[in-house]
mmCIF file of the N, C-alpha and C atoms, coordinates in Angstrom:
data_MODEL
# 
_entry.id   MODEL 
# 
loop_
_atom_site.group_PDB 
_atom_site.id 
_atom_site.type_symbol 
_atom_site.label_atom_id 
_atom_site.label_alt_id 
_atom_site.label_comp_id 
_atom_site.label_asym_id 
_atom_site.label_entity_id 
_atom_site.label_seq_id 
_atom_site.pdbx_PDB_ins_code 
_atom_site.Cartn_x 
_atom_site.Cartn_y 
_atom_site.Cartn_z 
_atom_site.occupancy 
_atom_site.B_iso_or_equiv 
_atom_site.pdbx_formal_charge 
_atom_site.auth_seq_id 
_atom_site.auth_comp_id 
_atom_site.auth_asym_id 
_atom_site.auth_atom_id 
_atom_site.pdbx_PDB_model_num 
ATOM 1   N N  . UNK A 1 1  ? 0.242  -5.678  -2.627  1.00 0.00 ? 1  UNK A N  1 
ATOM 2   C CA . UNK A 1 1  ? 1.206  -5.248  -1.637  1.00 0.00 ? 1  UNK A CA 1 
ATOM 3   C C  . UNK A 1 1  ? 2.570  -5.837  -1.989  1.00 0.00 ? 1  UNK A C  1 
ATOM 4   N N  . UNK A 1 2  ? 2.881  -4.797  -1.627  1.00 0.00 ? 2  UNK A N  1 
ATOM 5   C CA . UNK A 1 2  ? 4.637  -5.567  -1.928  1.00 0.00 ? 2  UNK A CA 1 
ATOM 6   C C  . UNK A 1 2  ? 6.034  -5.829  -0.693  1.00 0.00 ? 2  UNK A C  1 
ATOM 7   N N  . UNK A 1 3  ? 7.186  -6.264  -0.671  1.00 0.00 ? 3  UNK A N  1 
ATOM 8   C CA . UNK A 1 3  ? 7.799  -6.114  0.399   1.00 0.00 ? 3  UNK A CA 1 
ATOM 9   C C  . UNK A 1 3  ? 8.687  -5.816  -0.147  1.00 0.00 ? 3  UNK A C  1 
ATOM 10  N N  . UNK A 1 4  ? 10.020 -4.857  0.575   1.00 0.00 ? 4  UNK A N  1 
ATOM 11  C CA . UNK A 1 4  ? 11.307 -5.238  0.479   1.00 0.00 ? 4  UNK A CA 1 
ATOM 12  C C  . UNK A 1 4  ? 12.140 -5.813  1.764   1.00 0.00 ? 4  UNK A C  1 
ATOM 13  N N  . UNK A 1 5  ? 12.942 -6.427  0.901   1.00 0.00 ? 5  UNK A N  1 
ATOM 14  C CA . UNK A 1 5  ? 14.434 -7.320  1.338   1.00 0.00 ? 5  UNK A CA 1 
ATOM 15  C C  . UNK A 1 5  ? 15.420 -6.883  1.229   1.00 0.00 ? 5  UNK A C  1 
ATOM 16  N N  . UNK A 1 6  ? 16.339 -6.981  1.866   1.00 0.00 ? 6  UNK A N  1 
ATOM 17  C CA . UNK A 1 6  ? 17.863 -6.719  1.776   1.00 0.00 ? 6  UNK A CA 1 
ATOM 18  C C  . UNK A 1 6  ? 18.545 -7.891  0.742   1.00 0.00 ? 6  UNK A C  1 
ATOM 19  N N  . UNK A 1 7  ? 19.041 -7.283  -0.303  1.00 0.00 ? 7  UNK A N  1 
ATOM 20  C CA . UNK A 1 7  ? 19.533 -7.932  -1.271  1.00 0.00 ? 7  UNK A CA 1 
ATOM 21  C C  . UNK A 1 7  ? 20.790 -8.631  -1.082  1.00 0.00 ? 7  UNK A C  1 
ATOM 22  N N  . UNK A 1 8  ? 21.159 -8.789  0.126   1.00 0.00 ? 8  UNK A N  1 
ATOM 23  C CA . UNK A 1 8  ? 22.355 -10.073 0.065   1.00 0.00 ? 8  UNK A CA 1 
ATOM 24  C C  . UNK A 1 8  ? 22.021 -11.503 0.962   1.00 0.00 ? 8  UNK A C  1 
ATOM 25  N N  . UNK A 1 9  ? 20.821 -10.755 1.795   1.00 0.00 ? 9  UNK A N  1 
ATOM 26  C CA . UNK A 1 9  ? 20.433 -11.431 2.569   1.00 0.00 ? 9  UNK A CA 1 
ATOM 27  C C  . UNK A 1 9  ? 19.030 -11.963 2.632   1.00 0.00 ? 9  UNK A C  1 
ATOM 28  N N  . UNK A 1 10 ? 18.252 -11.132 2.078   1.00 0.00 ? 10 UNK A N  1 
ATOM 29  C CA . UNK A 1 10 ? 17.056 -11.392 1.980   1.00 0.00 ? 10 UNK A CA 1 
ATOM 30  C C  . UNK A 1 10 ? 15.857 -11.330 2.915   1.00 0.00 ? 10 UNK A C  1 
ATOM 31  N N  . UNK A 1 11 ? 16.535 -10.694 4.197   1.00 0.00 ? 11 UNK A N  1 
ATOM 32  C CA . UNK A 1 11 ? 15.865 -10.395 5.451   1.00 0.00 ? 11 UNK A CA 1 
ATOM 33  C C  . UNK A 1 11 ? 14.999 -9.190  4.858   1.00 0.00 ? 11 UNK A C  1 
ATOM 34  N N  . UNK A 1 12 ? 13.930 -9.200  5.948   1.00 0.00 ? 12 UNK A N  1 
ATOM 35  C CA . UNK A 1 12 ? 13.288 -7.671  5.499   1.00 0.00 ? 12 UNK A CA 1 
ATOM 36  C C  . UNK A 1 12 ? 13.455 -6.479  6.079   1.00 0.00 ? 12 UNK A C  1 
ATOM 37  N N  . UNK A 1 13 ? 13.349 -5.866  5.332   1.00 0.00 ? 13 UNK A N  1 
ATOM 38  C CA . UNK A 1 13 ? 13.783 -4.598  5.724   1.00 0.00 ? 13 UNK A CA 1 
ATOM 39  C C  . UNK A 1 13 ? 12.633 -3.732  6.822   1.00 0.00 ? 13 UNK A C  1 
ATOM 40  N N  . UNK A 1 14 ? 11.320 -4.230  6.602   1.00 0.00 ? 14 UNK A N  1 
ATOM 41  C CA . UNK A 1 14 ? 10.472 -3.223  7.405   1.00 0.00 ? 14 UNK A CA 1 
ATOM 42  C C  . UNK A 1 14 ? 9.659  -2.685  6.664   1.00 0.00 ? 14 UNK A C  1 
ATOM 43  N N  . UNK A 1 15 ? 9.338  -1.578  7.689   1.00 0.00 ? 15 UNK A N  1 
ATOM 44  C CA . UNK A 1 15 ? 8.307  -0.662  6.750   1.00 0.00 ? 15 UNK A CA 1 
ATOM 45  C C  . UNK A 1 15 ? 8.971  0.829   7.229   1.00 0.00 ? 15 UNK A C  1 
ATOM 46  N N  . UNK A 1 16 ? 9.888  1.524   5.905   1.00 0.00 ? 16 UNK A N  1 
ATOM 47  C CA . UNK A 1 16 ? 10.437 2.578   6.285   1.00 0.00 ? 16 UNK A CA 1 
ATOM 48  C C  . UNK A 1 16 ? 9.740  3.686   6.649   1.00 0.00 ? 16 UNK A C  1 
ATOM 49  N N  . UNK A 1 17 ? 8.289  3.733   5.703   1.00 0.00 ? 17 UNK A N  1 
ATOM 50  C CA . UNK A 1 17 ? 7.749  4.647   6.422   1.00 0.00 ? 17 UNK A CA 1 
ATOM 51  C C  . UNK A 1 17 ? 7.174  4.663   7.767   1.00 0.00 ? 17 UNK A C  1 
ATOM 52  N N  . UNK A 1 18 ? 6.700  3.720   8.608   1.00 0.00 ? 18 UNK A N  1 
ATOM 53  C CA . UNK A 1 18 ? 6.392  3.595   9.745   1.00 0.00 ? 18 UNK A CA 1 
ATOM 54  C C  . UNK A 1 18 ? 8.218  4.340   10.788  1.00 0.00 ? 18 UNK A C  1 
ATOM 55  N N  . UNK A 1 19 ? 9.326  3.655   10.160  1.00 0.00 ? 19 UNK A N  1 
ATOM 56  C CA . UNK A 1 19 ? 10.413 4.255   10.960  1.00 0.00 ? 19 UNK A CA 1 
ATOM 57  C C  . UNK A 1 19 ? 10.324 5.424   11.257  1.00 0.00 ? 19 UNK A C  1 
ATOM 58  N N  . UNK A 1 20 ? 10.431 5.940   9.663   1.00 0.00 ? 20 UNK A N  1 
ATOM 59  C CA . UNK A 1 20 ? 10.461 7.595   9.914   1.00 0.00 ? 20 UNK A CA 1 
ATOM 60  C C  . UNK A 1 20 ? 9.258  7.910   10.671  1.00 0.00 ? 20 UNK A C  1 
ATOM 61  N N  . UNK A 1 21 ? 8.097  7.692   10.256  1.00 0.00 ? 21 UNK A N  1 
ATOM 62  C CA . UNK A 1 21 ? 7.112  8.778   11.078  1.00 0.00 ? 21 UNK A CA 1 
ATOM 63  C C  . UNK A 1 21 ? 7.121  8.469   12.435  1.00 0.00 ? 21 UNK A C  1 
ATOM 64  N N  . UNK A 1 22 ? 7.753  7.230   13.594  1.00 0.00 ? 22 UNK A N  1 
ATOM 65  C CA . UNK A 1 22 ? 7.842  6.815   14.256  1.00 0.00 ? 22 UNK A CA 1 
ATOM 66  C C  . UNK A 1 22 ? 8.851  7.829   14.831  1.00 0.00 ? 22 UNK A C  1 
ATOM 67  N N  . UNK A 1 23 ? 10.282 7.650   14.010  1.00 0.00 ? 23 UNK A N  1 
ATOM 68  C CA . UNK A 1 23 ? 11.500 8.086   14.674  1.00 0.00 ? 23 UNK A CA 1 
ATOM 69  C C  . UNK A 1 23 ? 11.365 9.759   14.562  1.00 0.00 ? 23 UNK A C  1 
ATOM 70  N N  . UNK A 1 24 ? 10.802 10.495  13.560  1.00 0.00 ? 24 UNK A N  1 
ATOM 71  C CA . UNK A 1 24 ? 10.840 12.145  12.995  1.00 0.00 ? 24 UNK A CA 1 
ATOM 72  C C  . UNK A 1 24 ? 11.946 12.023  12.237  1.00 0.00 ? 24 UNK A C  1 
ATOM 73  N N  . UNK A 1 25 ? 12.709 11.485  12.199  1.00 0.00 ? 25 UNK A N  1 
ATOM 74  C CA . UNK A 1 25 ? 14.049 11.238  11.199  1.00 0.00 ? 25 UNK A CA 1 
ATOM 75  C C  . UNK A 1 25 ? 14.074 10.643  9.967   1.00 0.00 ? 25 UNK A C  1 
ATOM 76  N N  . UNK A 1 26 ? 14.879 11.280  8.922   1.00 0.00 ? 26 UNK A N  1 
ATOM 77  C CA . UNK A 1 26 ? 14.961 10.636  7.407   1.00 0.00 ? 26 UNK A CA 1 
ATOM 78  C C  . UNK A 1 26 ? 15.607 9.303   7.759   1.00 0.00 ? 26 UNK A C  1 
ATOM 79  N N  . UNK A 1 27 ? 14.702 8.066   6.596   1.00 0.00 ? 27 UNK A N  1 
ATOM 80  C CA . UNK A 1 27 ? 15.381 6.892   7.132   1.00 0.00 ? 27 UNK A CA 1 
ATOM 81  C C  . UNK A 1 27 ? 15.973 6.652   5.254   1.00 0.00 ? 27 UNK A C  1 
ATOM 82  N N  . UNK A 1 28 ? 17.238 5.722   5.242   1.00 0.00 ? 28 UNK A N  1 
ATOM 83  C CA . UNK A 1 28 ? 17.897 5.633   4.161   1.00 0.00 ? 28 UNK A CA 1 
ATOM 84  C C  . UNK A 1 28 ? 18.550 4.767   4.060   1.00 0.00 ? 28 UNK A C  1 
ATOM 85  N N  . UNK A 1 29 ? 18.126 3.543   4.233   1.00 0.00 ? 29 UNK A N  1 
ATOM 86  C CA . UNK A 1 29 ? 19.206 2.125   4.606   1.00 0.00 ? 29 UNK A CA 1 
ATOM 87  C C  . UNK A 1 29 ? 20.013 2.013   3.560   1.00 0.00 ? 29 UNK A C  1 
ATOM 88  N N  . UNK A 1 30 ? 21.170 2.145   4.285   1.00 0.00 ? 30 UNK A N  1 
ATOM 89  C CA . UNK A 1 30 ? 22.666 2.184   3.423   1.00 0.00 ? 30 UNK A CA 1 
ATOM 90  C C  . UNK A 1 30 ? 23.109 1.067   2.601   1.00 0.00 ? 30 UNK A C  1 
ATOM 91  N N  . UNK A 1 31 ? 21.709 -0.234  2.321   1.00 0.00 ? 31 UNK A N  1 
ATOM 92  C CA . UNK A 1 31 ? 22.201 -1.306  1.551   1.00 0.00 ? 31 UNK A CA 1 
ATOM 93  C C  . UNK A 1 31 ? 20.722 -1.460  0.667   1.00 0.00 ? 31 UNK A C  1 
ATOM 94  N N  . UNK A 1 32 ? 21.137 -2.107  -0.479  1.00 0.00 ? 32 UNK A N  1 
ATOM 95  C CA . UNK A 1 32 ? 20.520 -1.758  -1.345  1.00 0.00 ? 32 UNK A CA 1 
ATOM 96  C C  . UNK A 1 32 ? 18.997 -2.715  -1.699  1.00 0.00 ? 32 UNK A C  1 
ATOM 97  N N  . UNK A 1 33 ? 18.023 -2.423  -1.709  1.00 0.00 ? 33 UNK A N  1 
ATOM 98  C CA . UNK A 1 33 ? 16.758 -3.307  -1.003  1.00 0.00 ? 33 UNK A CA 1 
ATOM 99  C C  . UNK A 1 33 ? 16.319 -3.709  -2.563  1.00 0.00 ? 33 UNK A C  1 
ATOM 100 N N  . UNK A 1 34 ? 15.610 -4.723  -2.424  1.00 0.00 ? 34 UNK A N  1 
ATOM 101 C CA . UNK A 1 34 ? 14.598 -5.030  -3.257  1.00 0.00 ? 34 UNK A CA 1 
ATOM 102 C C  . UNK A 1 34 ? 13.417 -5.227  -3.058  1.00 0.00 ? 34 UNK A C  1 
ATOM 103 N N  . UNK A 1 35 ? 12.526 -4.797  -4.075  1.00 0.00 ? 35 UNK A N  1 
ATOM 104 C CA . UNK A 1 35 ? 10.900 -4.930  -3.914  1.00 0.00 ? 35 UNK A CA 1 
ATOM 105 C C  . UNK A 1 35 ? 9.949  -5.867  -4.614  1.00 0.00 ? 35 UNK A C  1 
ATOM 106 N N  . UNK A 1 36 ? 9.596  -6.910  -3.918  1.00 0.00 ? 36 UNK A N  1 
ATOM 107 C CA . UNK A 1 36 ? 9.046  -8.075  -3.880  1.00 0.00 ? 36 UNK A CA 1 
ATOM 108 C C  . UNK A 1 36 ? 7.791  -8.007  -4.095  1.00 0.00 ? 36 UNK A C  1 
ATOM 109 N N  . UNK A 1 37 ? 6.804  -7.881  -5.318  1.00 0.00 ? 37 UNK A N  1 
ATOM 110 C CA . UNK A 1 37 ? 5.567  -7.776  -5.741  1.00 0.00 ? 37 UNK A CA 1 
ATOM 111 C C  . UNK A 1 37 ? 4.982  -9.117  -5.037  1.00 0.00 ? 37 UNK A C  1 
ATOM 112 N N  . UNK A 1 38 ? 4.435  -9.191  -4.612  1.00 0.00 ? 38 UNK A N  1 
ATOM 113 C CA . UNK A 1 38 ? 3.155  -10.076 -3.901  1.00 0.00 ? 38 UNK A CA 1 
ATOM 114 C C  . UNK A 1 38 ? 2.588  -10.497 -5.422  1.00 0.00 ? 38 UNK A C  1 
ATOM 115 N N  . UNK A 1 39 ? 2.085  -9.897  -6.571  1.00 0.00 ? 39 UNK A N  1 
ATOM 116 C CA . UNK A 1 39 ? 1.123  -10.067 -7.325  1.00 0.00 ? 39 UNK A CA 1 
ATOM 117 C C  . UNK A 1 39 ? 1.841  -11.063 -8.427  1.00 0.00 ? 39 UNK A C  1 
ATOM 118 N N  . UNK A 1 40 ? 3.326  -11.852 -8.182  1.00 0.00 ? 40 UNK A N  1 
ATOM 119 C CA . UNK A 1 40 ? 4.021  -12.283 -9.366  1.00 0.00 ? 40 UNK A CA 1 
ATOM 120 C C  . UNK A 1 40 ? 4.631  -11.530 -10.185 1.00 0.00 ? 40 UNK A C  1 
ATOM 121 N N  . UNK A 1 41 ? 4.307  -10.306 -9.721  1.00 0.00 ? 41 UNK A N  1 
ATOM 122 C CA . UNK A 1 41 ? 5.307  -8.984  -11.273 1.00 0.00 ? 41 UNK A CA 1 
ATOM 123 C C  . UNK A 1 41 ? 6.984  -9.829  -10.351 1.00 0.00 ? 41 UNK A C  1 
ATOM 124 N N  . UNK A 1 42 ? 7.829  -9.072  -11.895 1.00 0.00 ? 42 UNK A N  1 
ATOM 125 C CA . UNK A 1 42 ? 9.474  -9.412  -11.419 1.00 0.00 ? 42 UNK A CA 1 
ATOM 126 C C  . UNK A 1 42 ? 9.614  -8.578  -10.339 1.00 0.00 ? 42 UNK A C  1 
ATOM 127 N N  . UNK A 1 43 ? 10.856 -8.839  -9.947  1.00 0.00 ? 43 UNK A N  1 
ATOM 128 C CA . UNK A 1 43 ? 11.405 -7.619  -8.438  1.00 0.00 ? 43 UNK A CA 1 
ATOM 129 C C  . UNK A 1 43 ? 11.943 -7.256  -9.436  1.00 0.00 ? 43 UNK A C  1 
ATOM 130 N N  . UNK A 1 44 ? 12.686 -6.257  -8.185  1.00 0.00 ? 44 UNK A N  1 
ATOM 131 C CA . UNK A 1 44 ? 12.712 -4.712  -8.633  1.00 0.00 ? 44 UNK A CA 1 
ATOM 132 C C  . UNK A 1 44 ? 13.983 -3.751  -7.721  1.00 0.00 ? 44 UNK A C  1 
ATOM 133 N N  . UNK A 1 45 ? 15.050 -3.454  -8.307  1.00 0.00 ? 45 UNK A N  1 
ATOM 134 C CA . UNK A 1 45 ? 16.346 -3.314  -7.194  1.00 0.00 ? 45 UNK A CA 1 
ATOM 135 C C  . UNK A 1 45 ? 15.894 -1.884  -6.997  1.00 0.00 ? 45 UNK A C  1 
ATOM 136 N N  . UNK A 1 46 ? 15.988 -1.428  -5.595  1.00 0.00 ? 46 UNK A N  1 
ATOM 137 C CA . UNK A 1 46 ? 15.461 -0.225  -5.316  1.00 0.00 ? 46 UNK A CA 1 
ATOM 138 C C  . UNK A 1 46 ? 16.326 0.875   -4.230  1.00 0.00 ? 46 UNK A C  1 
ATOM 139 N N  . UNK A 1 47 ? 17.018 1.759   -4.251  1.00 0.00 ? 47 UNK A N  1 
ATOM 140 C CA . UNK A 1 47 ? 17.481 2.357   -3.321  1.00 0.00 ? 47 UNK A CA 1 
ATOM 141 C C  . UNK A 1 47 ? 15.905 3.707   -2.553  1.00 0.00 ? 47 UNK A C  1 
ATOM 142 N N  . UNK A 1 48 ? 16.342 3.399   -1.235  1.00 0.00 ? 48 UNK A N  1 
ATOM 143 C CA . UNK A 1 48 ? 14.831 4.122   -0.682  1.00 0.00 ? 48 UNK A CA 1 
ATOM 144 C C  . UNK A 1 48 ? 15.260 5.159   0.258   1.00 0.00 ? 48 UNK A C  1 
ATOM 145 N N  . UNK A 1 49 ? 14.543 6.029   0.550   1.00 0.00 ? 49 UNK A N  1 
ATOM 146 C CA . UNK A 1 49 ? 14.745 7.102   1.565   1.00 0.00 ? 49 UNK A CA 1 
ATOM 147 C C  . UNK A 1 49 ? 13.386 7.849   1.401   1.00 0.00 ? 49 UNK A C  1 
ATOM 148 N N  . UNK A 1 50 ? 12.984 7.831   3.166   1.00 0.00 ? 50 UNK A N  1 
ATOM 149 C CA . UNK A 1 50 ? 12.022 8.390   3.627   1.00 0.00 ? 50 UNK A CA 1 
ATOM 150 C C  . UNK A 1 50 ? 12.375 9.392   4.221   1.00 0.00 ? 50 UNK A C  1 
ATOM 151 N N  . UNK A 1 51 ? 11.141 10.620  4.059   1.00 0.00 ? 51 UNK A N  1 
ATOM 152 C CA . UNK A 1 51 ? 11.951 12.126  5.241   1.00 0.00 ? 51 UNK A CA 1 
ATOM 153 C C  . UNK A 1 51 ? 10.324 12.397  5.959   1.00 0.00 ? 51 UNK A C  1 
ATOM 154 N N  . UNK A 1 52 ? 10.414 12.293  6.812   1.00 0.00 ? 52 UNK A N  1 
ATOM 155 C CA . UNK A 1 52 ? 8.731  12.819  7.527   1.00 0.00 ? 52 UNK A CA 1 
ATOM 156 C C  . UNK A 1 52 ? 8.847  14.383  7.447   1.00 0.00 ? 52 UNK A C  1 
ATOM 157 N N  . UNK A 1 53 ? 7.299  14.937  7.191   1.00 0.00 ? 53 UNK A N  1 
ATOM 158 C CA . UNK A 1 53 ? 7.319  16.318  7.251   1.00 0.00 ? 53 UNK A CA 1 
ATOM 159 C C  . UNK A 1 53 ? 6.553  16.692  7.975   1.00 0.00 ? 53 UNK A C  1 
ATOM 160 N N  . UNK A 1 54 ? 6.794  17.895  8.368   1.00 0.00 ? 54 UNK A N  1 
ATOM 161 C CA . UNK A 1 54 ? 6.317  18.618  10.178  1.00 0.00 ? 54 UNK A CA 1 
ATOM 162 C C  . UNK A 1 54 ? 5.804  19.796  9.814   1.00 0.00 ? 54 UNK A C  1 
ATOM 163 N N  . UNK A 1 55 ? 4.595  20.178  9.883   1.00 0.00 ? 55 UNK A N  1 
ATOM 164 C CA . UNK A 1 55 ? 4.357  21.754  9.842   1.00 0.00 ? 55 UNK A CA 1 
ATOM 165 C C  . UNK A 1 55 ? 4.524  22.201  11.287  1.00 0.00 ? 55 UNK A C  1 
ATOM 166 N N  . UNK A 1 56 ? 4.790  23.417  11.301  1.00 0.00 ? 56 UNK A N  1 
ATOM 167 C CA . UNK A 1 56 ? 5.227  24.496  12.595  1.00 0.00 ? 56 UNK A CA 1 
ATOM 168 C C  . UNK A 1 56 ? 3.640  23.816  13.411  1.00 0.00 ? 56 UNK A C  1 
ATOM 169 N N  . UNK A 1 57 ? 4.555  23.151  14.726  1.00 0.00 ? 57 UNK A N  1 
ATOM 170 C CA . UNK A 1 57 ? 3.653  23.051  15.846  1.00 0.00 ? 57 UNK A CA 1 
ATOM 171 C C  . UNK A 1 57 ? 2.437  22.440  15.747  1.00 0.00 ? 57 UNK A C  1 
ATOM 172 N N  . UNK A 1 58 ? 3.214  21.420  14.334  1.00 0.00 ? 58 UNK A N  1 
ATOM 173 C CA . UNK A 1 58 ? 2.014  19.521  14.254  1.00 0.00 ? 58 UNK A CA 1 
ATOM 174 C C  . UNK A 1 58 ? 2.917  18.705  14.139  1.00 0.00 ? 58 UNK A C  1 
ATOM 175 N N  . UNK A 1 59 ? 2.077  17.925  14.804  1.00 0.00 ? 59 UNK A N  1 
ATOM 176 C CA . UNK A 1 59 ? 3.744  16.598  15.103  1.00 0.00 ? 59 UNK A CA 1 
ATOM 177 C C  . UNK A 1 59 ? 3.225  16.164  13.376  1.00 0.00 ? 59 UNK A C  1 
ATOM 178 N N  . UNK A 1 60 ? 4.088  15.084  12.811  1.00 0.00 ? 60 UNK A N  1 
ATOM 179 C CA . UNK A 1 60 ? 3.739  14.929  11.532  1.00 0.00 ? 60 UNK A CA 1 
ATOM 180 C C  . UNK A 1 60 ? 2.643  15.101  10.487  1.00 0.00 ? 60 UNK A C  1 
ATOM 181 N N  . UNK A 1 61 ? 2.698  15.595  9.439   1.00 0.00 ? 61 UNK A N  1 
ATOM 182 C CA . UNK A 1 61 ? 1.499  15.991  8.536   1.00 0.00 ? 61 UNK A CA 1 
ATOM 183 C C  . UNK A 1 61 ? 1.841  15.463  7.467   1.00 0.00 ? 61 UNK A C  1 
ATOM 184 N N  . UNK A 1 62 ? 2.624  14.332  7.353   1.00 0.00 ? 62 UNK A N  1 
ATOM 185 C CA . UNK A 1 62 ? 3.027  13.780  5.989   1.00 0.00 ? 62 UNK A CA 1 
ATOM 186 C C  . UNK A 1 62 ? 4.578  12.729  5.839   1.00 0.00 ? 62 UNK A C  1 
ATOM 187 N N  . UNK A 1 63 ? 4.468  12.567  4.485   1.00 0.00 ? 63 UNK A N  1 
ATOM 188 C CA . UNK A 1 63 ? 6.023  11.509  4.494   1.00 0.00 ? 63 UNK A CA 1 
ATOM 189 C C  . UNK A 1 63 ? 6.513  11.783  2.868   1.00 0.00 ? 63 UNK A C  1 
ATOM 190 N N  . UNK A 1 64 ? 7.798  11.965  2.714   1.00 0.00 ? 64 UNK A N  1 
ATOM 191 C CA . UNK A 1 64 ? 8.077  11.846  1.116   1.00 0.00 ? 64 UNK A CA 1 
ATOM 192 C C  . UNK A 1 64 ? 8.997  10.750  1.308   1.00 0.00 ? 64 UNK A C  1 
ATOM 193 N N  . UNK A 1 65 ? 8.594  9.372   0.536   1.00 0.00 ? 65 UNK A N  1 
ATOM 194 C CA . UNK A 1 65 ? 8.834  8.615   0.435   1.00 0.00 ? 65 UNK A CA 1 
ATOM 195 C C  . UNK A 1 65 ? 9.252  8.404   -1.382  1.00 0.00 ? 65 UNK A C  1 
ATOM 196 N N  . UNK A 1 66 ? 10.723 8.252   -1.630  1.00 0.00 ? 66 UNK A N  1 
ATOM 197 C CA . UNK A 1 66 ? 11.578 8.206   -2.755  1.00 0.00 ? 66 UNK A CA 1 
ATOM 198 C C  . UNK A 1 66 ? 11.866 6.970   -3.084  1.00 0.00 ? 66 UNK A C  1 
ATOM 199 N N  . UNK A 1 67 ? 11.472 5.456   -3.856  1.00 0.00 ? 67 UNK A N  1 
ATOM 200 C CA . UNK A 1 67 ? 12.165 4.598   -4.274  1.00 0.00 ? 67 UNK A CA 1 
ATOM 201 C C  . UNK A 1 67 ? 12.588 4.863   -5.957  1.00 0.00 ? 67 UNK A C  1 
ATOM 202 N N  . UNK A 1 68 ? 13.685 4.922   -5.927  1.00 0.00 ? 68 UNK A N  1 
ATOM 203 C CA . UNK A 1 68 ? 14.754 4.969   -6.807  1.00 0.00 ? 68 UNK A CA 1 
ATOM 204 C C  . UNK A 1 68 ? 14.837 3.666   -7.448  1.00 0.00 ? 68 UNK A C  1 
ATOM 205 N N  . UNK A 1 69 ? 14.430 3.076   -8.472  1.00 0.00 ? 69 UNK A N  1 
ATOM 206 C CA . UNK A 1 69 ? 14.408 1.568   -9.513  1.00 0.00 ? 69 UNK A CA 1 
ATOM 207 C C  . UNK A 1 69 ? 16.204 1.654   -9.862  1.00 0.00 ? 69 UNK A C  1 
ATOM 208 N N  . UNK A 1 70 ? 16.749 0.952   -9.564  1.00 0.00 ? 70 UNK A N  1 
ATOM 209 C CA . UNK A 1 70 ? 17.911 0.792   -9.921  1.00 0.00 ? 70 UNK A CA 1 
ATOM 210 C C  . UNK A 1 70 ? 18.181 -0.529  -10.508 1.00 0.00 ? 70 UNK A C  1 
ATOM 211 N N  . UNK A 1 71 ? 16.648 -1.052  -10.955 1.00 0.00 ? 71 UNK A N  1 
ATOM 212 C CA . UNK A 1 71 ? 16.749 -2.343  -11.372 1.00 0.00 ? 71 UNK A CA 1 
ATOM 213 C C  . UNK A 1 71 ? 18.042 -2.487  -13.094 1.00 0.00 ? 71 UNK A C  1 
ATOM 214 N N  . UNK A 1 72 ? 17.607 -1.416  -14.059 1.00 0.00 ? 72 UNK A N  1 
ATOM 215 C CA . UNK A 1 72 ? 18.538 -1.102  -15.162 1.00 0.00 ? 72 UNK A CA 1 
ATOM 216 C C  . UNK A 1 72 ? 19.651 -0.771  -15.303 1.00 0.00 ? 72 UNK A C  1 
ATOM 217 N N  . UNK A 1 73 ? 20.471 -0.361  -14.776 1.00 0.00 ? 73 UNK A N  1 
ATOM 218 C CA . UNK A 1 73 ? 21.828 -0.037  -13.903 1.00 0.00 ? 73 UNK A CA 1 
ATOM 219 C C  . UNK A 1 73 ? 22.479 -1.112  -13.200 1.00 0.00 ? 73 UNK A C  1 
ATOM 220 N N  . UNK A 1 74 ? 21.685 -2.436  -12.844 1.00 0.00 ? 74 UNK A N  1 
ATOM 221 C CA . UNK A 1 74 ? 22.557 -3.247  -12.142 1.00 0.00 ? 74 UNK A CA 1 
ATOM 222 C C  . UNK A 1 74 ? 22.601 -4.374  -13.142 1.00 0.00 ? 74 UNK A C  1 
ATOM 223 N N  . UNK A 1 75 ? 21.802 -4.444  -14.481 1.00 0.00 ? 75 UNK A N  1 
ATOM 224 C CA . UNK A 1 75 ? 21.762 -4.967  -15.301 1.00 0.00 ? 75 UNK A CA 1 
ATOM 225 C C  . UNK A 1 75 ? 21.794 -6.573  -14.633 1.00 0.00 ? 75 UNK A C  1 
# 
């Protein structure tokens, strides 16, 4: 299992997918998280965005959940 943190602060961020499927709304925290391997692997700089998906007349039937590694780019 892993966590992310807010990378200036180090607070956690949550569990985005619980937001979204909670809220029905795409969640996309506007600061840039990192993901904290539990198992000793390195972290990992990650931009994230969750969108819950709805079929006609079911409350949620799913989640696309996007982490973006931006670990190479921030060098």
């Amino acid at each position: 299992m892993a966590s992310l943190v807010d990378e200036n602060d180090r607070r956690s961020l949550g569990d985005p997918v619980h937001k979204a499927t909670s809220s029905g709304a795409r969640v996309s925290p506007g600061r840039r998280a990192v993901l904290v391997p539990s198992s000793g692997s390195p972290e990992r700089f990650v931009e994230i965005s969750v969108t819950p998906l709805q079929a006609e007349g079911k409350e949620g039937s799913g989640t696309v959940l996007v982490l973006h590694d931006t670990s190479e780019l921030r060098g």
